[in-house]
C-alpha positions in Angstrom: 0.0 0.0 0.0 1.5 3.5 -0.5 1.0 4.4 3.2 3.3 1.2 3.2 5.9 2.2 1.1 5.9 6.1 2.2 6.6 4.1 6.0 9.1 2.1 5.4 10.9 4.1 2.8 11.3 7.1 5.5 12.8 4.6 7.8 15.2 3.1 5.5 16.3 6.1 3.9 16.3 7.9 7.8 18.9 5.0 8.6 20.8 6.0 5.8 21.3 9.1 6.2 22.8 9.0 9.2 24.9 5.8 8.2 25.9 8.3 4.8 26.3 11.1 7.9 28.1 9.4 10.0 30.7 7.9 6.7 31.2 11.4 5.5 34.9 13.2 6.2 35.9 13.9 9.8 36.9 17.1 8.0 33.2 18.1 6.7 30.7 19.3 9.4 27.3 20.2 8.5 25.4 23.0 9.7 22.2 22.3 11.6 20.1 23.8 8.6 22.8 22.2 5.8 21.9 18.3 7.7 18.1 19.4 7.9 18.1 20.4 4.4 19.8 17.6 2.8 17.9 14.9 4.9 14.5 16.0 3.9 15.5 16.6 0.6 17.2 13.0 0.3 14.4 11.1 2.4 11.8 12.8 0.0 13.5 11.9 -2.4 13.9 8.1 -1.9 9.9 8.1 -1.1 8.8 9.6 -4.2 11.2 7.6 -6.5 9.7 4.4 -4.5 5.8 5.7 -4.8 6.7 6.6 -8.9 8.3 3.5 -9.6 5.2 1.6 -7.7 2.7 3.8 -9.7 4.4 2.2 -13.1 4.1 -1.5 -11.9 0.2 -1.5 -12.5 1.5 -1.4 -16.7 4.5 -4.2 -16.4 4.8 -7.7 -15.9 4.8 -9.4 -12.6 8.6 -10.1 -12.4 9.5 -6.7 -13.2 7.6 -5.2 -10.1 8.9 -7.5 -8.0 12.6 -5.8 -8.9 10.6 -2.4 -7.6 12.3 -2.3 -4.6 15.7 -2.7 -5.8 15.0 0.3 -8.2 13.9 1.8 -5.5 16.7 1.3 -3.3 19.4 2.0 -5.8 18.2 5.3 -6.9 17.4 6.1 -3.0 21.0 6.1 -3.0 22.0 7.6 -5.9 20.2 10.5 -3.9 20.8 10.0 -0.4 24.4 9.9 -0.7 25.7 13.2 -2.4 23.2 15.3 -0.5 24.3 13.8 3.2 27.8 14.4 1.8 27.2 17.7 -0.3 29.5 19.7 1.8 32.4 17.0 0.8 31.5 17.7 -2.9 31.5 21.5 -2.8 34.6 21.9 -0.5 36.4 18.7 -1.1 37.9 15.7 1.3 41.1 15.8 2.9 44.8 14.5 1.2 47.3 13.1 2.9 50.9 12.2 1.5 52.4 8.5 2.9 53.5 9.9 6.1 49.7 11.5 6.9 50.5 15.0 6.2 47.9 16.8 4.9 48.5 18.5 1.4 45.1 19.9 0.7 41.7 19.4 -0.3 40.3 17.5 -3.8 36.8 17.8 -4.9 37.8 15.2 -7.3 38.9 13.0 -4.7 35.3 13.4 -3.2 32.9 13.1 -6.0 35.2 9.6 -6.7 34.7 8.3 -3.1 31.0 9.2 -3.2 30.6 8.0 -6.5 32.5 4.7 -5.6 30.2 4.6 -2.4 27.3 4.8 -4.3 28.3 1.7 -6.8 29.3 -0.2 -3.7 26.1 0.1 -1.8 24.0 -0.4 -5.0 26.5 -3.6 -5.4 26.0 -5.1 -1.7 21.7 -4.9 -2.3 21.6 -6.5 -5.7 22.3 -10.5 -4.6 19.9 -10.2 -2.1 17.3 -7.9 -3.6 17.5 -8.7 -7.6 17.8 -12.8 -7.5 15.3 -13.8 -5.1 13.0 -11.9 -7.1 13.7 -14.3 -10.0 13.7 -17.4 -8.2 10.3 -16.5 -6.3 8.6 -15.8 -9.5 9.5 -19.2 -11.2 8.8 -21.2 -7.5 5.3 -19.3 -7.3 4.3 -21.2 -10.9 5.1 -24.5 -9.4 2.8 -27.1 -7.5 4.2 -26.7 -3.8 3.4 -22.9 -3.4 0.0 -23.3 -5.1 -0.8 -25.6 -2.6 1.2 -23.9 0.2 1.2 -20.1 -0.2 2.0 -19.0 2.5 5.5 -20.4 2.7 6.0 -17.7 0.2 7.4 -15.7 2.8 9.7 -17.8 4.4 11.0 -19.1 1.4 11.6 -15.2 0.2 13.5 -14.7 3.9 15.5 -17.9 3.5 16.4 -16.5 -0.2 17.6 -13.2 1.1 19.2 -14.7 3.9 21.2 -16.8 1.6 22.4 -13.9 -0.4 
C-alpha cells in the first residue's frame, strides 16, 4: 500500500542518512540547517522515486515489479548519498601524503569516493534484492506454493538470507 511504502521508505532512507552522515569526512561538518536540508530533501527523495516506480508497476509484468524495490533502493542512494555528503563535494575531502600530512583538499577526490560509495552500496543490495526476485517468480508457478502459499514468505526470507 502507498501508506506502506511512504513508511518504510522514510525509515530506511532515515537510517541512511545517518549511516551516509556518519561515513562522510571527519573534515566536513554540516550545519544544523545544511543536515536538515539535505535529509529532507534526500528522504523525500527516496519516497517519491519508491511511490513513482510503484505507480508504473500496474503497466509491467509481474517479475518486473517485484525488482521495484531494488529500483527503489538503488536510486534512494544515488540520492541519499551526495546530498548527506554535499559539503564533501563542494569543498572537497582531505589529502594526505604517505606519512599523513595533509597536502590539501580535492573535490575530485570526493565526487570519486562518493561516486564509488554509491556503486558499492547499490553492489552489496543486488544478490539479495535482484535474484530472489527471480527465483520466487518461477517457484510461485510451481505445484508446492500453489498448494502452500504461504511459505512464500519464508522461502523469500531464507532467499535473502542466503544472499
Amino acid at each position: 500500500t502507498t501508506p506502506a511504502v511512504v513508511l518504510w521508505q522514510w525509515i530506511n532512507q532515515s537510517f541512511n542518512a545517518i549511516v551516509n552522515y556518519t561515513n562522510r569526512s571527519g573534515d566536513a561538518p554540516l550545519s544544523v540547517n545544511q543536515l536538515g536540508t539535505a535529509y529532507v530533501s534526500a528522504t523525500t527523495g527516496a519516497v517519491a522515486t519508491a511511490l513513482g516506480l510503484n505507480a508504473l508497476t500496474k503497466h509491467i509484468s509481474p517479475l518486473v515489479g517485484r525488482l521495484v524495490p531494488f529500483a527503489a533502493v538503488a536510486a534512494a542512494n544515488c540520492i541519499n548519498i551526495p546530498l548527506m555528503r554535499q559539503r564533501e563535494l563542494k569543498h572537497g575531502i582531505p589529502i594526505t601524503d604517505e606519512n599523513d600530512n595533509r597536502l590539501g583538499e580535492s573535490t575530485t577526490a570526493a565526487k570519486q569516493a562518493i561516486s564509488q560509495v554509491v556503486v558499492s552500496r547499490i553492489l552489496m543490495a543486488s544478490p539479495g534484492m535482484a535474484i530472489p526476485p527471480f527465483l520466487m517468480n518461477t517457484l510461485e508457478k510451481k505445484a508446492f506454493l500453489k498448494k502452500f502459499p504461504w511459505m512464500s514468505a519464508p522461502i523469500q526470507v531464507v532467499l535473502v538470507g542466503f544472499w
